[in-house]
Phi, psi and omega in degrees: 000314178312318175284327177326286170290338151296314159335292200296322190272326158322312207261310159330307144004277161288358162290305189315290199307307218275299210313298165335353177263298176294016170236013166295123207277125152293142148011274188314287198311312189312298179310323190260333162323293161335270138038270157306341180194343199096343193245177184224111175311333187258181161276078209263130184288148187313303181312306186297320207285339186272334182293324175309315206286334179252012170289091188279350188271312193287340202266330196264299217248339173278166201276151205267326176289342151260326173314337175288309179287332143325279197288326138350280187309324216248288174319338144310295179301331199250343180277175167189169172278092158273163188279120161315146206275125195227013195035043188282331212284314197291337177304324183275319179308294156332299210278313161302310155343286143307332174302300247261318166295326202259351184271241237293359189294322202275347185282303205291339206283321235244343180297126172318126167278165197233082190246000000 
């Protein structure tokens, strides 16, 4: 019984996990979204919108006057305003590094030797 019921929750589980992968919009769903009015009706995630854009089949094979207008359209949705690289982060790493190199340099210099 006991097993039954460890079963039952492995598959629910994995129901959980796997389903956001399957309701996930294709290319293809974009394209034909496009396609269909010119607009683009659902709700697309950065990610599916970066998956179109890297998509060689709908881009090879799709009508070249909306995949243009398209892509447009997805490079819109996709530019946005970030805060710019200004290399503090490699600055703070640099700082941990040396602390983190000159703190063991001094335990050791500075440590009993044990002879």
């Amino acid at each position: 019984m006991k097993k039954i019921a460890l079963l039952s929750l492995l598959v629910i589980a994995l129901s959980l996990v796997f389903t956001g992968v399957a309701l996930a919009a294709t290319p293809q769903d974009i394209y034909n979204d496009w396609a269909a009015d010119g607009d683009l009706d659902g709700t697309y995630t950065e990610a599916e919108l970066r998956a179109y854009l890297n998509d060689a089949t709908t881009h090879q094979y799709g009508n070249a006057q909306i995949v243009d207008s398209l892509d447009r359209k997805v490079n819109e949705l996709l530019t946005r305003d970030e805060f710019p690289f200004t290399g503090a982060q490699i600055a703070l790493i640099v700082i941990a590094v040396v602390a983190l190199l000159g703190g063991g340099a001094a335990l050791r210099r500075f440590a009993d030797s044990r002879s």
